[in-house]
N, C-alpha and C positions, 0 to 999 in steps of 0.2 A: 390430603395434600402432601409430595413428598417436601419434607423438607431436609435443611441439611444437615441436621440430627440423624433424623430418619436413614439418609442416604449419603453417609461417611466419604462411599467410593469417588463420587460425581464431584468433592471438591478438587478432588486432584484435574478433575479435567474443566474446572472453574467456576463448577455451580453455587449460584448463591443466595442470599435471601429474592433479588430481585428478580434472578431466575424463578423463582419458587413462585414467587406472586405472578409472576406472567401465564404460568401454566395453571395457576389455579382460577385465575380469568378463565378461562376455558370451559369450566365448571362439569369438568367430566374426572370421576375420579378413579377411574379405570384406565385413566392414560398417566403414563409413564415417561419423567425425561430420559432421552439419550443426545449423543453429541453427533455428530454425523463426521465420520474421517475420511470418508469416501465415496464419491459418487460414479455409478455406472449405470450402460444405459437401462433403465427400467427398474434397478434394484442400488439400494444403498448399503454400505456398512457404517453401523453407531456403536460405540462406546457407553454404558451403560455404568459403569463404575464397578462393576462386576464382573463384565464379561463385552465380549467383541463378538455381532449378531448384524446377521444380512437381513432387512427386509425392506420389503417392497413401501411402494406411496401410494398414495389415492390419487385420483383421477386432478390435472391442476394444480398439485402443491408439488411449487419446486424447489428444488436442496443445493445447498453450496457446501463446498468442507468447511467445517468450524462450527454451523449452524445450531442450533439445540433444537430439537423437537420433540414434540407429544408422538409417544407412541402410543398403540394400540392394537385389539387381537384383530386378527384379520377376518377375511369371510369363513361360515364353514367348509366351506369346500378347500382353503387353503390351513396348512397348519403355521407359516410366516407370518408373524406379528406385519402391521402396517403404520409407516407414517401419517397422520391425519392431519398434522399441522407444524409450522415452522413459528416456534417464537419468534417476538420484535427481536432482530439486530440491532449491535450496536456499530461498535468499529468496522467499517466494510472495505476493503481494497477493492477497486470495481475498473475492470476495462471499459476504458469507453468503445463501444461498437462503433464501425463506420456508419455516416451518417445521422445528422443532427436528430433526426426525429427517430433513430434506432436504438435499441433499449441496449444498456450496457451489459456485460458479463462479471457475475461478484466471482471472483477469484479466491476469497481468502474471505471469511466472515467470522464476527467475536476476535476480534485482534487487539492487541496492545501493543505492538511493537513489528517493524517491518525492517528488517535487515535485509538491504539494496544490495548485490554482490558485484563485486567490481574488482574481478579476478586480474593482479598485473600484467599476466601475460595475453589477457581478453584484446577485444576490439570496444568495448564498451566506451562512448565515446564521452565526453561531460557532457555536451548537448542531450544524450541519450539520457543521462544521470538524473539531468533535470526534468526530463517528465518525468520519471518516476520516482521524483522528489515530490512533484507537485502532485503525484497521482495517489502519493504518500500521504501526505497533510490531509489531501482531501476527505480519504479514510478516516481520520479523528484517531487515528493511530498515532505513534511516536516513532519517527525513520531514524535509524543510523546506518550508517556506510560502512561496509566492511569488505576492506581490501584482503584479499584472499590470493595464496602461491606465494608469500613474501618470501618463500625459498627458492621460488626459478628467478630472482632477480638480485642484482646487488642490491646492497642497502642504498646506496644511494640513489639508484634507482626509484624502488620501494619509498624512500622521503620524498621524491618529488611527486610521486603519485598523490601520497599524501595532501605534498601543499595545495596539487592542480584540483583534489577534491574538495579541501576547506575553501577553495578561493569559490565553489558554484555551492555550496551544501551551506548555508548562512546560516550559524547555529542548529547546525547536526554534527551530531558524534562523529568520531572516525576512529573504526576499528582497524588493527591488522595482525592477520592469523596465518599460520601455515597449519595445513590440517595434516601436511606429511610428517613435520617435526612437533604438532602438540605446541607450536607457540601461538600465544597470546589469548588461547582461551579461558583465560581468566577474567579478560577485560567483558566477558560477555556474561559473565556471572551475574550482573544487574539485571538484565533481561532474562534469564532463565530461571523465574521465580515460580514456585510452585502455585499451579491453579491462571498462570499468565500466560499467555499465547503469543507466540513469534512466527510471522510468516516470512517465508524464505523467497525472494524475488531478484532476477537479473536474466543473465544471459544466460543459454545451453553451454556448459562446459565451467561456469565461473568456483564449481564444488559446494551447489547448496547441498545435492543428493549426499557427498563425501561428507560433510560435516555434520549431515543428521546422523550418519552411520559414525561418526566417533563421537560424538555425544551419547548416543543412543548404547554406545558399548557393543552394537551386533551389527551385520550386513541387513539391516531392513528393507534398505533399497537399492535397486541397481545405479551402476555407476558406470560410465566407460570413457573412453581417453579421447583429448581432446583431438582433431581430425590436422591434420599438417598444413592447411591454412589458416591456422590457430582458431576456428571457430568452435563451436560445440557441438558436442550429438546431443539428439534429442532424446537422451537414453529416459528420463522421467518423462513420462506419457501421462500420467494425471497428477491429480493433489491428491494429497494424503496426511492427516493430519496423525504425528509421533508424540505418544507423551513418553518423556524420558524420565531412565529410573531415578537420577536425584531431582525431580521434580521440573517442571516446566514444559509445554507443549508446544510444539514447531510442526508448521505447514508447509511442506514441500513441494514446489510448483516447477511445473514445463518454464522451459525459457520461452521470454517475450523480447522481440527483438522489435515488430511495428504496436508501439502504443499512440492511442490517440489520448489527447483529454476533453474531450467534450465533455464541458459539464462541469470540471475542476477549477472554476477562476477562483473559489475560494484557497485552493492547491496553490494555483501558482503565483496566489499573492503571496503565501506564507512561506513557500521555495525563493520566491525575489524579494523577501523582508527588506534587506539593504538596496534594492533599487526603490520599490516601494515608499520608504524612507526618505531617500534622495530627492525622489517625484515632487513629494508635498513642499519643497521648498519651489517649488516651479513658480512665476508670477500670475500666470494665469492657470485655473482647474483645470481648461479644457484646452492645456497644451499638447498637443502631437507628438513631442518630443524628437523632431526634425531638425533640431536649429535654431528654433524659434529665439528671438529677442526674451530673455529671464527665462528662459530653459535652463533649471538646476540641473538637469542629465548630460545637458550638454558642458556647463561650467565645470561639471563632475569627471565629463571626457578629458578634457581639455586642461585639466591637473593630476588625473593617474589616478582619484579612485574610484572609478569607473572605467572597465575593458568595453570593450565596440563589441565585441562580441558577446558579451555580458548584456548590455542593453539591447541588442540583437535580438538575442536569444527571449526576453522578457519582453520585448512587441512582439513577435511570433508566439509565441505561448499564450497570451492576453490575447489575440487574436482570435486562437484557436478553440478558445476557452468555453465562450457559452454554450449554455446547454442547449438550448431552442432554438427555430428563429424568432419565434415569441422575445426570447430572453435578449436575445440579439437587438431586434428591432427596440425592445422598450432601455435598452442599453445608451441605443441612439436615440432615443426619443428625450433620456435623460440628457446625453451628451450634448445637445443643440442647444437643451432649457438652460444650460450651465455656461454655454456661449452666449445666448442672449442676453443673460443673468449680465455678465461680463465684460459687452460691449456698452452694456443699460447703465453698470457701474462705472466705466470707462467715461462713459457722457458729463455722467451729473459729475464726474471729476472735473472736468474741463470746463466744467459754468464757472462764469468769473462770481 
C-alpha cells in the first residue's frame, strides 16, 4: 500500500493518510495514486508526485480536475498506464445542470478553498455573487471573494466594491489584489498552504488565468484581454490543476456566467446566514414572508437591516434550490404538516 512515507512527492499535491486507506480498500496493490489535473476527451493528465503522465480510463469511470485515482498498467496491446478507478470525494464545486432530474457537472474536486473573482471593472453582478456563494458552501469548501484590477479603479471606487460585497457575502473574507502591481497577495497567503487546494471561479476576463501565472512564477496559461464591452474572452478552455513552487495547488476554470443551484438549499442557507437568522424570529414556521402579521423579514424591511433586494434574492434562491421533485414535493409535504401544526396550536390557544 503507498503510503505517505513511501510516496514524499504526492503530499505536495495533498495525499494523505486518508487518501492511503481509500485506495488500499481497493485491495489491488498494483495500482497506484495519481491526482488528475486535466481532463480531455478520452485521455487524462495525473500528477504522480514524481512526474506529469497522460493516460487513458476504463470503460465508465469518470474524472473531474482535482480527483485522486487508482492507477494501473493498461492492456498489452497499449503501453499507457490506465485509470481504474476514482477515490471517494471530498470537497466538490458541482454545477448544477439544467433541469431537476439532470445530473450536475463537478467543476472542481478535493477543494479547500474557493476564491469567487469579482474583477472591479467586471459585470459580475452581486445577485451573480450569490449563487456562487451558495454554490460555494455547498461544496464543503471555504469561499472568499476576491476583488481583482484594484489598479483600473480609484480607491474609492475599489472600497465601495468592497462594502457592496460584505453587505451579500455574510461572513466571507474579502480580498483585494492587483495582479499588474503585486498588491495584496499577501492577504492570500492563508490559503496557499502546501498540500491545500484553491479553485479559482468567476467570470471570463475577472484574471483567474493572470494570477495563476504570477503565483506560479511562469506563463502556464494563456491569458488575453479583456473585449471593449468589458466582458471576458473565453481564453481558459478547460480546468487545470497548478501546484505552485512555494507550495499550494490552484484550479483554473472557464468562466461561468449561467449557474443554476439545483441542489444547493443547504448553499443558500449558509450564503443567507443573516436572513436565515432574521426568519427564525418570524411568529409563525410556515410564514411566506410577504407581509404577513409577525413577519420578522418584514419588521427587518421596515427598520434597514434588511435590503428588498436582499430578501428578494433569498426567496428566489430557496425557490430554486431543491434538488428533486422528490425533494420539492416532500418540502411541501413538510410545509403544510408545519401549517397545520400551527393553526391546531393557534386553536387550543384560543380555548377559554
Amino acid at each position: 500500500m503507498p503510503t505517505i512515507s513511501a510516496v514524499p512527492g504526492l503530499v505536495a499535491l495533498g495525499w494523505d493518510e486518508g487518501w492511503a486507506a481509500a485506495l488500499a480498500e481497493l485491495g489491488d496493490p498494483v495500482l497506484l495514486p495519481a491526482r488528475v489535473s486535466r481532463v480531455d476527451r478520452g485521455l487524462c493528465t495525473v500528477m504522480t508526485g514524481m512526474a506529469v503522465v497522460r493516460v487513458a480510463a476504463e470503460r465508465g469511470v469518470e474524472m473531474a480536475v482535482g480527483d485522486w485515482v487508482a492507477v494501473g498498467p493498461g492492456p498489452a496491446t497499449e503501453d499507457r498506464p490506465r485509470i481504474v478507478g476514482v477515490l471517494p470525494r471530498r470537497c466538490v464545486f458541482r454545477r448544477a445542470a439544467d433541469g431537476r432530474a439532470a445530473a450536475g457537472q463537478i467543476v472542481a474536486a478535493n477543494i479547500d478553498t474557493v476564491l469567487l473573482f469579482d474583477a472591479v471593472d467586471s459585470s459580475l453582478s452581486l445577485r451573480h455573487l450569490e449563487r456562487y456563494l451558495a454554490l460555494a458552501w455547498q461544496s464543503g469548501a471555504t469561499p472568499v471573494v476576491l476583488i481583482t484590477k484594484s489598479d483600473a479603479a480609484p480607491a474609492a471606487v475599489v472600497a465601495e466594491a468592497v462594502t457592496a460585497v460584505e453587505a451579500v457575502a455574510d461572513g466571507v473574507s474579502v480580498v483585494v489584489v492587483s495582479a499588474t502591481r503585486g498588491e495584496g497577495l499577501g492577504d492570500l497567503a492563508p490559503y496557499l498552504v502546501p498540500g491545500r487546494t484553491v479553485a479559482l471561479l468567476g467570470l471570463s476576463g475577472a484574471g483567474k488565468s493572470t494570477l495563476v501565472n504570477l503565483l506560479a512564477g511562469a506563463e502556464v496559461l494563456a491569458t488575453g484581454a479583456v473585449r471593449r464591452d468589458g466582458k471576458g474572452r473565453h481564453t481558459t478552455t478547460h480546468r487545470q490543476l497548478v501546484l505552485l513552487p512555494g507550495g499550494g495547488l490552484l484550479i483554473d476554470t472557464p468562466g461561468m456566467r449561467a449557474l443554476s443551484i439545483v441542489g444547493a438549499w443547504d448553499g443558500v442557507e449558509q450564503a443567507f446566514h443573516d436572513v436565515e437568522v432574521l426568519a427564525r424570529g418570524c411568529r409563525y414556521a410556515d410564514c411566506a414572508h410577504a407581509g404577513e402579521q409577525g413577519c420578522a423579514l418584514t419588521a427587518a424591511l421596515s427598520d434597514g437591516r434588511l435590503s428588498r433586494r436582499r430578501l428578494e434574492s433569498w426567496l428566489r434562491l430557496r425557490a430554486e434550490s431543491p434538488s428533486s421533485d422528490y425533494e420539492a414535493a416532500r418540502r411541501l409535504v413538510d410545509d403544510r404538516k408545519r401549517r397545520k401544526a400551527t393553526k391546531v396550536s393557534g386553536r387550543r390557544a384560543l380555548r377559554p
